[in-house]
SERO-4910 file (N, C-alpha, C, O; in steps of 0.05 Angstrom, whole numbers):
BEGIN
 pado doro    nc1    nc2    nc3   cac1   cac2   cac3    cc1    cc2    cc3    oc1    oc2    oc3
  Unk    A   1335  -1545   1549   1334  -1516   1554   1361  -1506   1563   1374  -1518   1581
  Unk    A   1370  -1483   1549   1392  -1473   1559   1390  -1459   1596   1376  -1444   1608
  Unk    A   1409  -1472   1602   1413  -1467   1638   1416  -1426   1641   1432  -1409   1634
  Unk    A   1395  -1426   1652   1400  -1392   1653   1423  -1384   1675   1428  -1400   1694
  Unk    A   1435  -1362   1672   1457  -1352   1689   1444  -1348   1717   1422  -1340   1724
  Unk    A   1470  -1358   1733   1459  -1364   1769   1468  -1327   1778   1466  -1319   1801
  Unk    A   1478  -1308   1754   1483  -1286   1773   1463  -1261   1768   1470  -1237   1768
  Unk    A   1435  -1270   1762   1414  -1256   1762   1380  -1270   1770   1373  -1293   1773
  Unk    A   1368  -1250   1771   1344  -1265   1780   1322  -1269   1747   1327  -1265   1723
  Unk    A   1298  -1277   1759   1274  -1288   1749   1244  -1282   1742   1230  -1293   1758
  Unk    A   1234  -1271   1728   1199  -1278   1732   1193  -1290   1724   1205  -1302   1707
  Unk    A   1162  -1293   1732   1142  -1318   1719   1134  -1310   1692   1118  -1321   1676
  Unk    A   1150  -1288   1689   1141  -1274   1658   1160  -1275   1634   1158  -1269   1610
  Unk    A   1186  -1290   1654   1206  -1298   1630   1225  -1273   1627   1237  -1271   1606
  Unk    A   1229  -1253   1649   1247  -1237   1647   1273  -1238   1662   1270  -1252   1682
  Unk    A   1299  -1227   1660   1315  -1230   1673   1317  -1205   1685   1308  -1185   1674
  Unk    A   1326  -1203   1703   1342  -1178   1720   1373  -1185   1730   1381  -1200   1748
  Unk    A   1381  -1174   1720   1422  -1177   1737   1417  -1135   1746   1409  -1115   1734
  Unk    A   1427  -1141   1773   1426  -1116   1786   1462  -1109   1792   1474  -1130   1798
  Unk    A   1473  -1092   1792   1498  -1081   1798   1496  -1057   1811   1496  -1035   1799
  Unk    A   1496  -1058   1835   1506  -1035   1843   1463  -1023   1846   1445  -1036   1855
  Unk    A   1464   -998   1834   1428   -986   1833   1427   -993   1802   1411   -982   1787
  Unk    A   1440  -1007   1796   1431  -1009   1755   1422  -1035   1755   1433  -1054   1766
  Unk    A   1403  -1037   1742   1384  -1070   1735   1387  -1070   1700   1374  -1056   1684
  Unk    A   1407  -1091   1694   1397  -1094   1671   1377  -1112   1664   1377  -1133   1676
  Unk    A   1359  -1107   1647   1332  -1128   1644   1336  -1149   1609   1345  -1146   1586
  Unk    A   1328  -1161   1620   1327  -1185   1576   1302  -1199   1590   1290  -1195   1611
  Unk    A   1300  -1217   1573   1279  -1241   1573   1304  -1264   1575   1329  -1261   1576
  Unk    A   1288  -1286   1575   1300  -1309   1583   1301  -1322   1551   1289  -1314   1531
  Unk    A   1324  -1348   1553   1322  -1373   1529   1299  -1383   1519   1293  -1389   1496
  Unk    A   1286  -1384   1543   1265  -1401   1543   1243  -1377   1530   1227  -1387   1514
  Unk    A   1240  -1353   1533   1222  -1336   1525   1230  -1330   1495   1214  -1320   1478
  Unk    A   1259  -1337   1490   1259  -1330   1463   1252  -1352   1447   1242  -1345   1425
  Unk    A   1255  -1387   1453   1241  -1412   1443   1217  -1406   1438   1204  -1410   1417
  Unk    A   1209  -1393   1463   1183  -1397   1458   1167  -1376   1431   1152  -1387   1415
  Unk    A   1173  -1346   1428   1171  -1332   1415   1181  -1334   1381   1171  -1321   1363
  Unk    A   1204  -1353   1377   1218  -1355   1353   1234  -1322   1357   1241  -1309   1377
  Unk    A   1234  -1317   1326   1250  -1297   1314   1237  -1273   1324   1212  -1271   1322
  Unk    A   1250  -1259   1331   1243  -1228   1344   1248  -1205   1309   1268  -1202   1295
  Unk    A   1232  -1199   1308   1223  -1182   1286   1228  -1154   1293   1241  -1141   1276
  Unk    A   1220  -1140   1318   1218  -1104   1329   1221  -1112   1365   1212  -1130   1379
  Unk    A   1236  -1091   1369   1236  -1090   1402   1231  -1060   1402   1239  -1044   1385
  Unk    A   1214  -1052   1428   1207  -1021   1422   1206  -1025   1460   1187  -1036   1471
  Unk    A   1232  -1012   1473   1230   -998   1503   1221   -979   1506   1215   -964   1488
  Unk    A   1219   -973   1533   1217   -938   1542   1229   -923   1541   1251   -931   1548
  Unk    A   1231   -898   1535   1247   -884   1534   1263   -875   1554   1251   -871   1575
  Unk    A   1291   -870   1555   1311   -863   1587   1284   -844   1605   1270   -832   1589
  Unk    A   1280   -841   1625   1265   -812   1639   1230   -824   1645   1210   -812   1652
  Unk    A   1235   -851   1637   1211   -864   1638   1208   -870   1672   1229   -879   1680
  Unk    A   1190   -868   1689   1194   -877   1710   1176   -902   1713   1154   -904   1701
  Unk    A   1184   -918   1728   1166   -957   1728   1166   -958   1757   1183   -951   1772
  Unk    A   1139   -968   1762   1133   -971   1786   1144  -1015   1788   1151  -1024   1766
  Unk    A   1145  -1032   1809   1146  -1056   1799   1123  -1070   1795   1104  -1070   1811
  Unk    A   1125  -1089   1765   1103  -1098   1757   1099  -1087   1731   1084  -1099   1715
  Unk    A   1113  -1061   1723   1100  -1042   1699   1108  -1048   1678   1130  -1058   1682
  Unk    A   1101  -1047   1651   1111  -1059   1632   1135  -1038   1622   1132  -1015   1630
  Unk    A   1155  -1044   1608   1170  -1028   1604   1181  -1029   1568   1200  -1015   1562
  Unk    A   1171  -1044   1551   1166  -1047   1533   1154  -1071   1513   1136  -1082   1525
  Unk    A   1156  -1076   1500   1148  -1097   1484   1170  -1114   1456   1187  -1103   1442
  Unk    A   1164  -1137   1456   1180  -1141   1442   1155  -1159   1417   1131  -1163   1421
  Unk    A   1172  -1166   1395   1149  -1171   1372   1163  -1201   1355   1187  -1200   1351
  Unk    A   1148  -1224   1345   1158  -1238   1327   1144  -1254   1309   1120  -1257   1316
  Unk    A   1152  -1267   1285   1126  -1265   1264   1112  -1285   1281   1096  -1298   1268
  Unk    A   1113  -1295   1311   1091  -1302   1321   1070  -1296   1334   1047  -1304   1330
  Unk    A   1081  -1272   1355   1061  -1250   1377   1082  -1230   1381   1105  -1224   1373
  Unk    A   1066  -1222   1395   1074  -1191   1406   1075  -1190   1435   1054  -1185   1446
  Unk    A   1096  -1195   1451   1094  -1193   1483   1103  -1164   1500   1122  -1150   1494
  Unk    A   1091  -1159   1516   1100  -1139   1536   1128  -1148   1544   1134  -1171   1538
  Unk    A   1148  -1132   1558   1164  -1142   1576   1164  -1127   1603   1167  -1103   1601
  Unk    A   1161  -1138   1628   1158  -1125   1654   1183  -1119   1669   1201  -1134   1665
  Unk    A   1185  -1109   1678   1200  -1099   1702   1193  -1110   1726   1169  -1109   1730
  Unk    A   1210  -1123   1750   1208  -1135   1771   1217  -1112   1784   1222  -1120   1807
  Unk    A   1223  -1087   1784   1234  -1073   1801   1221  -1042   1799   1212  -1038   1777
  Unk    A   1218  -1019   1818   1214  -1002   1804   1240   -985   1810   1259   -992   1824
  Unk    A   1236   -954   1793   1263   -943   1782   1255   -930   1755   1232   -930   1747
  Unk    A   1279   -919   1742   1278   -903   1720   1297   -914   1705   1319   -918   1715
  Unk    A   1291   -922   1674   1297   -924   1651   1320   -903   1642   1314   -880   1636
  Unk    A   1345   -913   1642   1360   -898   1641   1375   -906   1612   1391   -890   1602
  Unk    A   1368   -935   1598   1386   -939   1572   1365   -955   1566   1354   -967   1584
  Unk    A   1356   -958   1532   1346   -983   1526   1370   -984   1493   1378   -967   1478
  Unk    A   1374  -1016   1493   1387  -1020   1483   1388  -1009   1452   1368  -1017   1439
  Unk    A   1405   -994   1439   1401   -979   1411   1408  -1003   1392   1398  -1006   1369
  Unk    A   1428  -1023   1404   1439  -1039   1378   1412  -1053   1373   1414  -1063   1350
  Unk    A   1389  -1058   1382   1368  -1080   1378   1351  -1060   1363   1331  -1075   1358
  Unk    A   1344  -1036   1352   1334  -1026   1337   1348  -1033   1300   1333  -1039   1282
  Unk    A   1373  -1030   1300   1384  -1044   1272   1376  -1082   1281   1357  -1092   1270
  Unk    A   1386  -1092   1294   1380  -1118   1298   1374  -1137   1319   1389  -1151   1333
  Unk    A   1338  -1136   1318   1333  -1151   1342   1333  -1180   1341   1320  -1192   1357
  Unk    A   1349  -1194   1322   1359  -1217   1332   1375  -1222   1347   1379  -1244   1357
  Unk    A   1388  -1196   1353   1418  -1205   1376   1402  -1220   1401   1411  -1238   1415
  Unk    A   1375  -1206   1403   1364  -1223   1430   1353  -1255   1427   1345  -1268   1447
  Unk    A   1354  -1265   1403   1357  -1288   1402   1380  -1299   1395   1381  -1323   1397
  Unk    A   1403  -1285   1386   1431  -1298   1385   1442  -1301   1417   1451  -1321   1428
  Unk    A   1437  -1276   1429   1452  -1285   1455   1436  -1266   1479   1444  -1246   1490
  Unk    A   1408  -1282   1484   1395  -1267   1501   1403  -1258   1527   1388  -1239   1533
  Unk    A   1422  -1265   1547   1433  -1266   1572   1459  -1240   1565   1473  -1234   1584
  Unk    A   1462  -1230   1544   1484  -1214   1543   1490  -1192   1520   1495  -1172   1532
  Unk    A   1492  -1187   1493   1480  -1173   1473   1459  -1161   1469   1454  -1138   1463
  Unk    A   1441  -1184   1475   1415  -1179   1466   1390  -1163   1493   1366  -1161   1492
  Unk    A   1409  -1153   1512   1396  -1140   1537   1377  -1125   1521   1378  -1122   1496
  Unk    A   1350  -1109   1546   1333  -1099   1531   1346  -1074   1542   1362  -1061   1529
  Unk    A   1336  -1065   1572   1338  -1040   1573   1351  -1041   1612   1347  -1056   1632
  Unk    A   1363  -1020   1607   1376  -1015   1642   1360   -991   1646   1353   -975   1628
  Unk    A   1350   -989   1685   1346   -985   1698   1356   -972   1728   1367   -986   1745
  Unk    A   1353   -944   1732   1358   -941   1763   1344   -946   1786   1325   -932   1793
  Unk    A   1352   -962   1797   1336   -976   1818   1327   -953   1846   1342   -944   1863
  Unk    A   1299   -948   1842   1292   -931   1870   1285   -947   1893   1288   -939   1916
  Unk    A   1271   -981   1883   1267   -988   1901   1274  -1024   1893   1259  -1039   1880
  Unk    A   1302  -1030   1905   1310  -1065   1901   1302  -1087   1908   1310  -1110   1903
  Unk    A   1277  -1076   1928   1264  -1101   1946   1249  -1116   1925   1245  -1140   1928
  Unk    A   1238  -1101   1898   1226  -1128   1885   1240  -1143   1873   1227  -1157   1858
  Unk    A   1271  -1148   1873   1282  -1173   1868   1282  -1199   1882   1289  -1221   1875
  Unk    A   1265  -1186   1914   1263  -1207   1926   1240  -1227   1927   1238  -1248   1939
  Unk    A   1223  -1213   1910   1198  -1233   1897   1207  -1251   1865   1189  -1260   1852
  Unk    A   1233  -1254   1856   1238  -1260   1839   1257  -1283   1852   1270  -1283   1873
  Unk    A   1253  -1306   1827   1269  -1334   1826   1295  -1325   1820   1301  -1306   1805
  Unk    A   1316  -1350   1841   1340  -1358   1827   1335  -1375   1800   1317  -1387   1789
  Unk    A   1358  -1371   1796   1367  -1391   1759   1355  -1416   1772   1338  -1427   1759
  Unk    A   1362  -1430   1801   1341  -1462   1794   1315  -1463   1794   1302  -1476   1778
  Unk    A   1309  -1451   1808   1279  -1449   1822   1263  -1437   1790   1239  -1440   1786
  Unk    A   1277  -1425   1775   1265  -1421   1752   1268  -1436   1728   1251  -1438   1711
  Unk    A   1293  -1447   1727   1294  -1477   1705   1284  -1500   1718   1294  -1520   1709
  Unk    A   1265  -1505   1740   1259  -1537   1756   1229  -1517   1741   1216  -1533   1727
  Unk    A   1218  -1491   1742   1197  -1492   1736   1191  -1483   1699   1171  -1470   1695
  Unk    A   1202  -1487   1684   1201  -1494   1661   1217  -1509   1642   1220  -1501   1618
  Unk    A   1227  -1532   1652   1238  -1548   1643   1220  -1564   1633   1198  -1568   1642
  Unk    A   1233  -1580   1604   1216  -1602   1602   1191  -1588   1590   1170  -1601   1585
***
């Protein structure tokens, strides 16, 4: 399994969050794209969307299933990524960086604190 980056957090849902500043950018993890194969359609929220944490914030699709993707934080949808509408493989070419889904203004940061570091989340799906 590719080692996920130590400068963002985790869920048990396979999403990432890297926070800067009040902006959260969100992707899925390596391991969520293994698991999924080839990403076929990614469809976010639109900017003005408001997410409580926990809320789904879009979905992504591949000729295997169809998954939600959640938000660990709540806040408002301020970008979802345009280049993954021409090509949502970028999120399996380079899920941690290209292939981001969608950024976020953070109203409230404390739910990063229910989210894993990079170990605590590769010791629990490794292997």
């Amino acid at each position: 399994m590719t080692t996920p980056p130590d400068d963002r957090k985790y869920s048990e849902s396979h999403e990432w969050h890297k926070l800067d500043g009040d902006v959260l950018t969100l992707g899925i993890t390596a391991f969520a794209v293994d698991q999924l194969t080839d990403l076929t359609f990614v469809e976010m929220k639109p900017a003005g969307t408001e997410l409580a944490a926990g809320d789904a914030v879009g979905e992504v699709e591949s000729v295997k299933t169809t998954s939600d993707i959640y938000s660990g934080v709540a806040g408002e949808v301020i970008e979802a990524n345009a280049d993954l509408d021409a090509n949502p493989g970028l999120v399996n070419e380079d899920p941690y960086g290209a292939g981001w889904l969608v950024k976020i203004k953070v109203s409230d940061p404390s739910g990063m604190d229910s989210l894993m570091d990079a170990a605590t989340y590769t010791s629990q799906h490794a292997g």
